[in-house]
KETOR-265420 format. One record per residue (C-alpha): y, x negated, z. Coordinates in steps of 0.1 Angstrom, whole numbers. Example, Ala and Ser with C-alpha at 12.3 -4.5 7.8 and 13.67 -1.06 7.14 Angstrom:
BEGIN
<kolvo c2="-45" c1="-123" c3="78"/>
<kolvo c2="-11" c1="-137" c3="71"/>
END
This chain:
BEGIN
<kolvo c2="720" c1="-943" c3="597"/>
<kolvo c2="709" c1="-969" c3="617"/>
<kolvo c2="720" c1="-973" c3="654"/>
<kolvo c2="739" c1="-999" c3="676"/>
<kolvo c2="709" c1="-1017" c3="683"/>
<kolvo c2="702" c1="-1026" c3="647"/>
<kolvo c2="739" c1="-1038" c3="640"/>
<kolvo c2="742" c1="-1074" c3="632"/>
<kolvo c2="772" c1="-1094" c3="648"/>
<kolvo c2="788" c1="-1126" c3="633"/>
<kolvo c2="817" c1="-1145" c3="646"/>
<kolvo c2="846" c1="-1158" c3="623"/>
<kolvo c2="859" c1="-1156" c3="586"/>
<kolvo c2="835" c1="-1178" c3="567"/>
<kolvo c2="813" c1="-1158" c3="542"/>
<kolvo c2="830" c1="-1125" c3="548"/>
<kolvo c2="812" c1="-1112" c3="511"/>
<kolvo c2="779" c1="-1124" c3="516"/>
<kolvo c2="779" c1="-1107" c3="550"/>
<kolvo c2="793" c1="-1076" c3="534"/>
<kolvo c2="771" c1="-1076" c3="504"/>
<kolvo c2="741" c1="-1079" c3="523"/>
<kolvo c2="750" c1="-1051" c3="545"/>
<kolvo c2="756" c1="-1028" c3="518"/>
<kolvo c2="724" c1="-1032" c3="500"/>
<kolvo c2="704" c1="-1035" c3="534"/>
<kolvo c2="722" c1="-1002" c3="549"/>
<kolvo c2="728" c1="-1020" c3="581"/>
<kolvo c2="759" c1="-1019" c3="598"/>
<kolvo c2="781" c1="-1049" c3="610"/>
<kolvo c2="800" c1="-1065" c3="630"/>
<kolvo c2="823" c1="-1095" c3="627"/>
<kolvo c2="846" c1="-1110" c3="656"/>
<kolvo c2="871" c1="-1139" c3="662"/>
<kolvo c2="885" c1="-1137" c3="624"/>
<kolvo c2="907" c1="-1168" c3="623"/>
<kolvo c2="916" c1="-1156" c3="661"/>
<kolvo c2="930" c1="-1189" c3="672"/>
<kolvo c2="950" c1="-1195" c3="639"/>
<kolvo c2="993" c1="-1188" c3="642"/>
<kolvo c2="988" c1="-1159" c3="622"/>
<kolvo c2="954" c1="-1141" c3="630"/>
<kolvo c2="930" c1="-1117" c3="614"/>
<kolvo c2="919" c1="-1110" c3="575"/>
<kolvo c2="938" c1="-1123" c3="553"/>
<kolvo c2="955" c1="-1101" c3="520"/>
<kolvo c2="924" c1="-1109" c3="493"/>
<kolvo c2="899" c1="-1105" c3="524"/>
<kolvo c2="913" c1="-1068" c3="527"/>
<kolvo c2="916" c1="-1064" c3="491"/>
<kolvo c2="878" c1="-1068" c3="485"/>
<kolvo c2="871" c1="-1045" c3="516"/>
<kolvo c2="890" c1="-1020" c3="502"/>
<kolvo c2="869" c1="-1027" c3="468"/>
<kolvo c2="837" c1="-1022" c3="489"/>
<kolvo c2="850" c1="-991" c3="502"/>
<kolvo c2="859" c1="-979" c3="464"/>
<kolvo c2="824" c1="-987" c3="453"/>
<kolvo c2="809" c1="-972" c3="485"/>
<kolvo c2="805" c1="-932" c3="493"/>
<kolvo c2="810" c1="-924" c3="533"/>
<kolvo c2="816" c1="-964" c3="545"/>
<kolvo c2="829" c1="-963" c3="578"/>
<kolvo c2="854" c1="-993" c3="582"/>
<kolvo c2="872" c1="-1001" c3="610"/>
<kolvo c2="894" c1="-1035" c3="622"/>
<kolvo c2="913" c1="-1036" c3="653"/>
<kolvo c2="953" c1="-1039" c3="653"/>
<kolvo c2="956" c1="-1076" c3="649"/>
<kolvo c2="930" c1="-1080" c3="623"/>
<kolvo c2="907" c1="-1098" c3="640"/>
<kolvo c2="876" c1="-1073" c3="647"/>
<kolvo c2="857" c1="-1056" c3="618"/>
<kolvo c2="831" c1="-1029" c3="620"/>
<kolvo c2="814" c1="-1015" c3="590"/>
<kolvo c2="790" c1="-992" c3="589"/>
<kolvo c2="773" c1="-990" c3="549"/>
<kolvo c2="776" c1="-958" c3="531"/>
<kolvo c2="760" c1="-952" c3="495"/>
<kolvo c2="762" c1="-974" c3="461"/>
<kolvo c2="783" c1="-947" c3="444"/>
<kolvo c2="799" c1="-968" c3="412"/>
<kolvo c2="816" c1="-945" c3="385"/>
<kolvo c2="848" c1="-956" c3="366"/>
<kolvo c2="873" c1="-971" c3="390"/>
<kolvo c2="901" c1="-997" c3="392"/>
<kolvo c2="912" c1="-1022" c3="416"/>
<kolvo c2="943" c1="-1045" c3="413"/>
<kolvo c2="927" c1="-1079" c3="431"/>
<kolvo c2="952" c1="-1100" c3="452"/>
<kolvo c2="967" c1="-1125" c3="436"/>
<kolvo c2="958" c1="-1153" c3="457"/>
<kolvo c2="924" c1="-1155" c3="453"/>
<kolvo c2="908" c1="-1151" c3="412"/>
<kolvo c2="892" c1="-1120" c3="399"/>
<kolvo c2="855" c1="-1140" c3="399"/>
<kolvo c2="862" c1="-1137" c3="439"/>
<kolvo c2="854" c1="-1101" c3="435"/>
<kolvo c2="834" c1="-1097" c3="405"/>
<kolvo c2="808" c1="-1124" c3="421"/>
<kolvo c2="800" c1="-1096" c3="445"/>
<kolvo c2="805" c1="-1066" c3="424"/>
<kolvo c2="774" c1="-1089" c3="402"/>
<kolvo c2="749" c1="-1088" c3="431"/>
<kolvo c2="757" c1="-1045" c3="437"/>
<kolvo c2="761" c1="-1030" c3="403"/>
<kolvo c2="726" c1="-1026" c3="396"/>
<kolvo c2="719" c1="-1005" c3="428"/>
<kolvo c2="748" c1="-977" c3="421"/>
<kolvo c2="741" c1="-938" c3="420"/>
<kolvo c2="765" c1="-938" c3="387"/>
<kolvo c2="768" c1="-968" c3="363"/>
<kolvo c2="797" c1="-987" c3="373"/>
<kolvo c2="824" c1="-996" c3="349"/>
<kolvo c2="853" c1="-1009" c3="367"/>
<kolvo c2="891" c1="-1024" c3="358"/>
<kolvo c2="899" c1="-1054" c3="376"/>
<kolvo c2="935" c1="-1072" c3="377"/>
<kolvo c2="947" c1="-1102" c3="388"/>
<kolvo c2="941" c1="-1139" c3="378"/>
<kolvo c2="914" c1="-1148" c3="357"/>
<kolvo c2="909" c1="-1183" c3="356"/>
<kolvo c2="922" c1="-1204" c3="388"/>
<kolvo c2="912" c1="-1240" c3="406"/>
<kolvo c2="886" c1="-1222" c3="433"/>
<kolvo c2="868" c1="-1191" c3="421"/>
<kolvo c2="842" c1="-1194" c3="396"/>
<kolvo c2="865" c1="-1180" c3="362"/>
<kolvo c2="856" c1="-1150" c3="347"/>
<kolvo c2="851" c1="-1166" c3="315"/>
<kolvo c2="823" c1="-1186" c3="334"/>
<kolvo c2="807" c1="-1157" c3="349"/>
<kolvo c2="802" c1="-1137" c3="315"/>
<kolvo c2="783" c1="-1170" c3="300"/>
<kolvo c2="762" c1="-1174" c3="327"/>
<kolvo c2="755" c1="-1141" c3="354"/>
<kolvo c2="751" c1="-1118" c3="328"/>
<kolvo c2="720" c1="-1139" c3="307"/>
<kolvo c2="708" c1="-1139" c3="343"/>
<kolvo c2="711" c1="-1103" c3="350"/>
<kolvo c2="691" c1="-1094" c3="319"/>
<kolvo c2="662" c1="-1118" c3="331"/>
<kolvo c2="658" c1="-1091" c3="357"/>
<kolvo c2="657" c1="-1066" c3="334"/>
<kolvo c2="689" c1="-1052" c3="334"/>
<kolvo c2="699" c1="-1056" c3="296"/>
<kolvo c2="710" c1="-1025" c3="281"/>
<kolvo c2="738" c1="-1021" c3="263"/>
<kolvo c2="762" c1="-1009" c3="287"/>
<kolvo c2="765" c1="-1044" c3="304"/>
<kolvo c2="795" c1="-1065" c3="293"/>
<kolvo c2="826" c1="-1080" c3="309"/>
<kolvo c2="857" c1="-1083" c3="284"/>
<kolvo c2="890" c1="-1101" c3="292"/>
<kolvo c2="918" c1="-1078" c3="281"/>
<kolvo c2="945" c1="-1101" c3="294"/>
<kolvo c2="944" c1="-1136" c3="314"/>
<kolvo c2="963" c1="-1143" c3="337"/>
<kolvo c2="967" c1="-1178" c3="359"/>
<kolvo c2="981" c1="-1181" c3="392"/>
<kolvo c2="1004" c1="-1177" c3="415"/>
<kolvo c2="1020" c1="-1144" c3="397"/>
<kolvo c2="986" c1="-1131" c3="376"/>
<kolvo c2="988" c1="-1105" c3="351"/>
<kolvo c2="950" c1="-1105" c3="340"/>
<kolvo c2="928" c1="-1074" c3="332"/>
<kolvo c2="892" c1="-1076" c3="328"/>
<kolvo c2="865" c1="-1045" c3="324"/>
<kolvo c2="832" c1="-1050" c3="340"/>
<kolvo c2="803" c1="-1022" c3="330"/>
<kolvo c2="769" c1="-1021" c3="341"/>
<kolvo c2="740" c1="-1001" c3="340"/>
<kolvo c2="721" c1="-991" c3="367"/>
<kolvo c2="683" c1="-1000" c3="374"/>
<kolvo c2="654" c1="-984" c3="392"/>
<kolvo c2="634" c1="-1020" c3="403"/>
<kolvo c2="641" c1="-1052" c3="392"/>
<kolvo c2="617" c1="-1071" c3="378"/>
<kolvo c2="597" c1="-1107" c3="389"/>
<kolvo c2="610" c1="-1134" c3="372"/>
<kolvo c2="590" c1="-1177" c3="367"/>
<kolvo c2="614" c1="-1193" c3="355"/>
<kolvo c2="603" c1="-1226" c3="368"/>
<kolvo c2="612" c1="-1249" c3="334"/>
<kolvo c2="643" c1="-1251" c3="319"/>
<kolvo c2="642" c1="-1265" c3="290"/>
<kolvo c2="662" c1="-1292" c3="266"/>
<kolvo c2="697" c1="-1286" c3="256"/>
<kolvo c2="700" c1="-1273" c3="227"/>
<kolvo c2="739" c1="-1267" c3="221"/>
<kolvo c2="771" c1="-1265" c3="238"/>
<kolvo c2="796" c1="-1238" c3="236"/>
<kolvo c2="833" c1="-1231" c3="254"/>
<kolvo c2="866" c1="-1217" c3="256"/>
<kolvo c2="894" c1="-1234" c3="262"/>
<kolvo c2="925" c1="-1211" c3="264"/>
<kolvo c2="963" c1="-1216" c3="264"/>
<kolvo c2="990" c1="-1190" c3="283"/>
<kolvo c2="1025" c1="-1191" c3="282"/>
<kolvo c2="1024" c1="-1224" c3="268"/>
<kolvo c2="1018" c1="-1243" c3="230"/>
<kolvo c2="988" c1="-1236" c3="216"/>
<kolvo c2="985" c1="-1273" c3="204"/>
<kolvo c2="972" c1="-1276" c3="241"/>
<kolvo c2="940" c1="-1258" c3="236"/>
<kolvo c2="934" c1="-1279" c3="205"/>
<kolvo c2="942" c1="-1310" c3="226"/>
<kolvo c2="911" c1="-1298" c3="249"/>
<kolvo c2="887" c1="-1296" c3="225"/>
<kolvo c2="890" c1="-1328" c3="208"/>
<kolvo c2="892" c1="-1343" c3="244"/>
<kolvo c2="861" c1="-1331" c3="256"/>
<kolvo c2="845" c1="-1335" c3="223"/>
<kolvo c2="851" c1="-1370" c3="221"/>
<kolvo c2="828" c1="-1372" c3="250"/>
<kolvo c2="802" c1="-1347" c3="244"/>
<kolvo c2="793" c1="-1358" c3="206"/>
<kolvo c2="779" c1="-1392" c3="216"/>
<kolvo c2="746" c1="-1364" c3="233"/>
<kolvo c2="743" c1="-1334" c3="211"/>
<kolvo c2="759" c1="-1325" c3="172"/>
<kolvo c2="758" c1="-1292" c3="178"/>
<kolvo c2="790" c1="-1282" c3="201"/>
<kolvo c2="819" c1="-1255" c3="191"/>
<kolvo c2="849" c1="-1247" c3="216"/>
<kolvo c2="863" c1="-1220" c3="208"/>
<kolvo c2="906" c1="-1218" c3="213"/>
<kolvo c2="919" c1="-1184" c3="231"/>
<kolvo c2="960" c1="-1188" c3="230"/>
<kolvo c2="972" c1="-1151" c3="241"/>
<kolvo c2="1009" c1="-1140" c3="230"/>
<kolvo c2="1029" c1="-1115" c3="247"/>
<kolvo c2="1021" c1="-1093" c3="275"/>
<kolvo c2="980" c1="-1103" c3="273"/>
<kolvo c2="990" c1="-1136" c3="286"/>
<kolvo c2="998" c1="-1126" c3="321"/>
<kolvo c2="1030" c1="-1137" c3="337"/>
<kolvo c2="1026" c1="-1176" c3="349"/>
<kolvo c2="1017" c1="-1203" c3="323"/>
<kolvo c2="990" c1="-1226" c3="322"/>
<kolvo c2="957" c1="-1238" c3="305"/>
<kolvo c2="922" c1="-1248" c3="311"/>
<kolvo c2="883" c1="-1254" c3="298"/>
<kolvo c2="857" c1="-1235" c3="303"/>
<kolvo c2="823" c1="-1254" c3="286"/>
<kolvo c2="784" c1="-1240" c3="289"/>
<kolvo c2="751" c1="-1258" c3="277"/>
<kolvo c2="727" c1="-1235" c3="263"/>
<kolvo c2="687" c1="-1248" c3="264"/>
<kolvo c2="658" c1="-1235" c3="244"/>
<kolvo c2="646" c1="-1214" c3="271"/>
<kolvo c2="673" c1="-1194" c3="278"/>
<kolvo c2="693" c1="-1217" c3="308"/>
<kolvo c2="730" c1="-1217" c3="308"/>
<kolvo c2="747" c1="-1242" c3="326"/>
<kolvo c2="785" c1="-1239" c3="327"/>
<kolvo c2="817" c1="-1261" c3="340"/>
<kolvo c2="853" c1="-1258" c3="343"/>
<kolvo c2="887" c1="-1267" c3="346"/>
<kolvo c2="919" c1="-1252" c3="353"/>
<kolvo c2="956" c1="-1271" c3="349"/>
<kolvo c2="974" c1="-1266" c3="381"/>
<kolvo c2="991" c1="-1235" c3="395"/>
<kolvo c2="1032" c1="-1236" c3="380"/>
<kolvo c2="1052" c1="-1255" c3="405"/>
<kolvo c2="1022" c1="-1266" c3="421"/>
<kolvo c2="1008" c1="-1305" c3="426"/>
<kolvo c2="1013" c1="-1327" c3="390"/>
<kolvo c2="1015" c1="-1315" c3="357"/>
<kolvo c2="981" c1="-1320" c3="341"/>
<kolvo c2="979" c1="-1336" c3="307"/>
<kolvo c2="952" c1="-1314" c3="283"/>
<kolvo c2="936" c1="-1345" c3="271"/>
<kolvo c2="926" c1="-1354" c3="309"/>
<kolvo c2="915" c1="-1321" c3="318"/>
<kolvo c2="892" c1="-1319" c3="283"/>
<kolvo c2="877" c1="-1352" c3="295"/>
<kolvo c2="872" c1="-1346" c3="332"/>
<kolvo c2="854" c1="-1310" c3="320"/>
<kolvo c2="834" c1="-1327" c3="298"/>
<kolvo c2="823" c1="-1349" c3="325"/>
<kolvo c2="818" c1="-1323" c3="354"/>
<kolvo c2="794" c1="-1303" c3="322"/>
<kolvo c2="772" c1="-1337" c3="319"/>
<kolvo c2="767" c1="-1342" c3="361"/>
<kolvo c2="759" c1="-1300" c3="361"/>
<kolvo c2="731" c1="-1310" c3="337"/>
<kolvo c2="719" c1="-1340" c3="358"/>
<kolvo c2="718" c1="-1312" c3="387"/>
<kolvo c2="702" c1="-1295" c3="363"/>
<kolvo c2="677" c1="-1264" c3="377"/>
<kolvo c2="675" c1="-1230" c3="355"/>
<kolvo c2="704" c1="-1217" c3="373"/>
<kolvo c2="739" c1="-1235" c3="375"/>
<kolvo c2="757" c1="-1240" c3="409"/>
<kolvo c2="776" c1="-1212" c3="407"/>
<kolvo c2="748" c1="-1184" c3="402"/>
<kolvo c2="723" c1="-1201" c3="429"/>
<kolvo c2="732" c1="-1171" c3="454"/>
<kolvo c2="729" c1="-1144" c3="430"/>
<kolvo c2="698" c1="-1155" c3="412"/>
<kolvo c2="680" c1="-1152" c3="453"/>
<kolvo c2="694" c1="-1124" c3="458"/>
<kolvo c2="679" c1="-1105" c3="432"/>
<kolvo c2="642" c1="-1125" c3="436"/>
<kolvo c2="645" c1="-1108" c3="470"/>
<kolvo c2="651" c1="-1078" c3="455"/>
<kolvo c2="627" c1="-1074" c3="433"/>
<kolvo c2="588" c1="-1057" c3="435"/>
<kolvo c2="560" c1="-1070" c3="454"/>
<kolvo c2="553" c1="-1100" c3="437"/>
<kolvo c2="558" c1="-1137" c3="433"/>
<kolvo c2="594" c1="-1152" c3="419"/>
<kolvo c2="597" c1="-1187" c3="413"/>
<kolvo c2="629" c1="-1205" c3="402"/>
<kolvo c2="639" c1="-1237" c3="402"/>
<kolvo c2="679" c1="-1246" c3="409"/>
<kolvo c2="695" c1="-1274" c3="409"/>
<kolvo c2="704" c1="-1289" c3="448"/>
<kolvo c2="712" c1="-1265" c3="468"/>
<kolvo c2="752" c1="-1261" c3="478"/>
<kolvo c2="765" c1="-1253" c3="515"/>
<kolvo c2="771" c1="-1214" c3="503"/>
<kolvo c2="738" c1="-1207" c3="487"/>
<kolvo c2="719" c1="-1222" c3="524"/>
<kolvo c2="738" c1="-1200" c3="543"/>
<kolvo c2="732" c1="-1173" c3="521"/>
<kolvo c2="694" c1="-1177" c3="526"/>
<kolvo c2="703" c1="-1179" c3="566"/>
<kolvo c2="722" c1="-1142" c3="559"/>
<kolvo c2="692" c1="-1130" c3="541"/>
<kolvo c2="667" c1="-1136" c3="563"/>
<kolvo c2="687" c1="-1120" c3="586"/>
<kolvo c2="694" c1="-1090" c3="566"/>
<kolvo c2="659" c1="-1084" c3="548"/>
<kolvo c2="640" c1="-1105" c3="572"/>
<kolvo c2="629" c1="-1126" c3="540"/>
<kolvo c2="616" c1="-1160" c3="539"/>
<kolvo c2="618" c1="-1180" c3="510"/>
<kolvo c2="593" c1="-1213" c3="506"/>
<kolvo c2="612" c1="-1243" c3="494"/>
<kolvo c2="591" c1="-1273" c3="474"/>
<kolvo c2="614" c1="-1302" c3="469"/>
<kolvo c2="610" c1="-1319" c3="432"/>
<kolvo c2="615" c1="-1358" c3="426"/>
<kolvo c2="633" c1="-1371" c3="395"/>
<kolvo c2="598" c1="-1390" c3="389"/>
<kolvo c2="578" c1="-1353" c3="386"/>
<kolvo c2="606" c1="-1338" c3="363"/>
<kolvo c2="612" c1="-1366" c3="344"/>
<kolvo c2="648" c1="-1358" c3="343"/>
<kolvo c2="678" c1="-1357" c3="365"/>
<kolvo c2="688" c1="-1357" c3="399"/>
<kolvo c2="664" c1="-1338" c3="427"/>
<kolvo c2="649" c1="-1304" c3="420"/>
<kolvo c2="640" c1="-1275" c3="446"/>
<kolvo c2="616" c1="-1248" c3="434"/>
<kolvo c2="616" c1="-1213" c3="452"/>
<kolvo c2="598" c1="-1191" c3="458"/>
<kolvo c2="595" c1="-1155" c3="475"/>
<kolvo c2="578" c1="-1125" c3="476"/>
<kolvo c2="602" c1="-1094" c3="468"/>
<kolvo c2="613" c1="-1069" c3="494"/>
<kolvo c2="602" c1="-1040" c3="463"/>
<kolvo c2="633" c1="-1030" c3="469"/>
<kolvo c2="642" c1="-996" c3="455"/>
<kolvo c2="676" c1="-978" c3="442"/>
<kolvo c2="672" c1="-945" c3="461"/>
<kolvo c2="706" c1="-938" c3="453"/>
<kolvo c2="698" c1="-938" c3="410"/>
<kolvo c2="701" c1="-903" c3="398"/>
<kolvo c2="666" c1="-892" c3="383"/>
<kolvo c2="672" c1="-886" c3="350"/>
END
């Protein structure tokens, strides 16, 4: 492995994934100081150790180690192993916390990994894992991975603060990834949701749906939201409700938005009719972003462009958020990668707010660790 000299060192808590992501895939070890070291109480935090420890099951021969107070970590990358594991998620951050992450690795395992996650589905910060299976996986196949062993199925949901949710992620694994233009993404052609109910009526789902379709039938006819009420022990141990909404275009773009009502005991009770309408909304200003990639893919969608062979990617997104620029900072500094950035007016695109096209030249990035079959 590689030396000392080769480590990279980062200072604080901020993007503690993408850091440990890139390292991963890259093979080079790391180094991260000050954690939250002037804070009353210091060091990682529990969901910050949880998804180390989830690293370290995916991993074969890591080498982890953080100092007494939690402040100091040094990791040093083994192997993409995969196989079939579980890991219960802390309940403080959602399951999409992890499975964001376990998205950009999966394809680069020895073994295809299928994997039982627990915890909370759907919450106020994390992307939702209902959100995630609309939009990552259509992603992932455009790279070519699209066989049949990729999926991700909610068993149970669970809200915050107490949980209760189980989800299976399964994915193949792939040799090279391929180049992907995807540079136009088309008109919207129909919109499609979830809006689910736990531990509470199921009139409140129903509530939802006419909500946000009173909003979304003035631009499009064709729009179904499907209700999701779970009984029993698949509805997790804390009530609560939400909206999960994706717009579908002719060439294959998904763009996704979502609500959650608040944690129980937490802030004001949310009325469904609000939180239908205020979905809606959020859906219609993602579209005005628009871009062939929603918000909450940009990083993964660069990711795998660097990745893949020798050759040109282009993709246009949306404007960039905070994470996805220092994600590019993190992967210049991990793969030494550049990617060339073309700003797009309304005027040129005829449609919605500012556009940025990228563009790179893949790393031709291989899985060494893929078993040859």
């Amino acid at each position: 492995m590689a030396g000392e000299a080769q480590s990279l060192s980062y200072a604080g808590c901020n993007f503690l994934r993408q850091r440990l992501v890139l390292a991963t895939l890259s093979g080079r070890p790391l180094k991260i100081r000050k954690i939250r070291a002037k804070e009353e109480d210091p060091g990682l935090r529990d969901f910050e150790a949880s998804f180390i420890r989830l690293i370290d099951k995916v991993t074969n021969g890591s080498r982890i180690e953080i100092n007494q107070t939690g402040t100091t970590l040094y990791y040093q990358p083994g192997l993409l192993y995969g196989g079939s594991l579980e890991h219960d998620c802390s309940p403080s951050r959602s399951i999409g916390y992890y499975l964001e992450s376990l998205l950009c690795l999966a394809p680069f395992m020895k073994h295809p990994l299928k994997i039982v996650l627990r915890g909370v589905t759907n919450d106020q910060v994390d992307p939702s894992v209902d959100v995630l299976k609309a939009t990552a996986l259509p992603l992932l196949k455009k790279f070519g991975i699209d066989s049949e062993g990729l999926e991700i199925k909610i068993n149970r949901r669970g809200m915050p603060p107490k949980g209760g949710g189980e989800i299976v992620f399964a994915c193949p694994v792939r040799k090279v990834l391929q180049p992907v233009q995807f540079t136009d993404p088309g008109k919207i052609k129909r919109i499609r949701g979830t809006a689910y109910s736990v531990r509470v009526s199921p009139q409140m789902a129903n509530r939802m749906v006419e909500s946000a379709r009173s909003i979304l039938n003035k631009f499009l006819p064709d729009i179904y939201i499907y209700t999701d009420h779970m009984k029993g022990v698949n509805s997790g141990k804390s009530p609560g409700f939400g909206l999960c909404l994706t717009a579908e275009t002719i060439n294959g773009t998904v763009l996704s938005a979502e609500l959650a009502s608040n944690p129980q005991g937490q802030g004001a009770a949310v009325l469904p009719e609000e939180l239908g309408q205020n979905c809606a909304k959020l859906l219609l200003e993602e579209i005005y972003r628009g871009g062939c990639v929603d918000s909450t893919n940009q990083s993964l969608v660069l990711l795998l462009m660097t990745l893949g062979q020798r050759d040109v990617s282009k993709v246009l997104l949306g404007p960039l958020s905070p994470y996805t620029i220092e994600f590019l900072r993190h992967l210049r500094s991990f793969f030494q990668i550049m990617f060339k950035i073309e700003t797009k007016t309304p005027e040129e695109e005829h449609m919605g707010g500012e556009k940025v096209l990228m563009t790179c030249v893949g790393i031709g990035f291989s899985n060494l660790s893929k078993t040859v079959r």
